[in-house]
N, C-alpha and C positions, 0 to 999 in steps of 0.2 A: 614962647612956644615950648619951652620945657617945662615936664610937671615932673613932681614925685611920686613914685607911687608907693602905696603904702608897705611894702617890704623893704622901704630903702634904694631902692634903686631907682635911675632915672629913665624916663622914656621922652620921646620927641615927639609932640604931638601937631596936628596940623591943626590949620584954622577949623577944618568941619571936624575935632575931634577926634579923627584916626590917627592909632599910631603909630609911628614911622620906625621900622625894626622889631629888632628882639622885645625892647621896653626892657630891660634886665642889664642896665648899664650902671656900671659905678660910678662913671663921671661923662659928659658931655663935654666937651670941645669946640669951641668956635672956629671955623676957619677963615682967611682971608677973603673966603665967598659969602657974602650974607645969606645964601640959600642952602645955604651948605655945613653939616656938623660932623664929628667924629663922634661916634660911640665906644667907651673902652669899658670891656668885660673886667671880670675877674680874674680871669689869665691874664688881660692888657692886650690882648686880641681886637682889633676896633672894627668897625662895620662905619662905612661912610653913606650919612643919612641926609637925602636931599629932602626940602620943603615939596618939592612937587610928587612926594610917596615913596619916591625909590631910596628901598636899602643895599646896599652893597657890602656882601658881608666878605670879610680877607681871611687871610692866611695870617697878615704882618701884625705886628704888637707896635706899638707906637714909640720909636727911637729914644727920644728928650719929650717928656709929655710939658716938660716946664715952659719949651722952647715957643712961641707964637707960629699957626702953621697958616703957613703963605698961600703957595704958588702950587709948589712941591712937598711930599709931605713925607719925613723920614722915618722908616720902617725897619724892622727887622724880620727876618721870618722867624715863627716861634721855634721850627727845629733845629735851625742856625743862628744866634742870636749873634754872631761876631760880626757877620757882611753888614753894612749899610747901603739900605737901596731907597729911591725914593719913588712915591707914587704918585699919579694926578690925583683931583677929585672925584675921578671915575672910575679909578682901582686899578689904572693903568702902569707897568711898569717903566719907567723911565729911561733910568741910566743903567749901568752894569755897577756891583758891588763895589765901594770902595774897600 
């Protein structure tokens, strides 16, 4: 379900071909949800992109982009990059900073 488009960037596309977000992602992300992707911009800003259309676009830049993302998914805000917060799959906040 991901393609590239021809600028170089990635987009998420659905089964009937629409696509899901911005489409102007540097890199895609798999998450522990099979329905479920991160989008990380140029800034490292992510938008979390469900198969069933919905994009959700944040605030948070993606903590360890190395790290495998589970459950929880660890964030930073781009104005504050020192807190760590974690978010669900639905761009919900979780915990308070560590």
């Amino acid at each position: 379900m991901i393609a590239e488009t021809k600028n170089g960037r990635y987009s998420l596309i659905d089964l009937d071909g629409n696509e899901i977000g911005s489409g102007n992602y540097i890199e895609i992300k798999y998450t522990a949800e099979s329905d479920t992707f991160l989008g990380i911009d140029s800034d490292g800003r992510i938008d979390i992109l469900h198969t069933d259309g919905r994009a959700i676009e944040t605030d948070y830049i993606l903590a360890d982009k190395e790290r495998d993302i589970t459950d929880n998914i660890p964030v930073k805000k781009q104005d504050d990059r020192t807190q760590l917060y974690y978010i669900d799959i639905d761009g919900n906040l979780l915990e308070e900073p560590y």
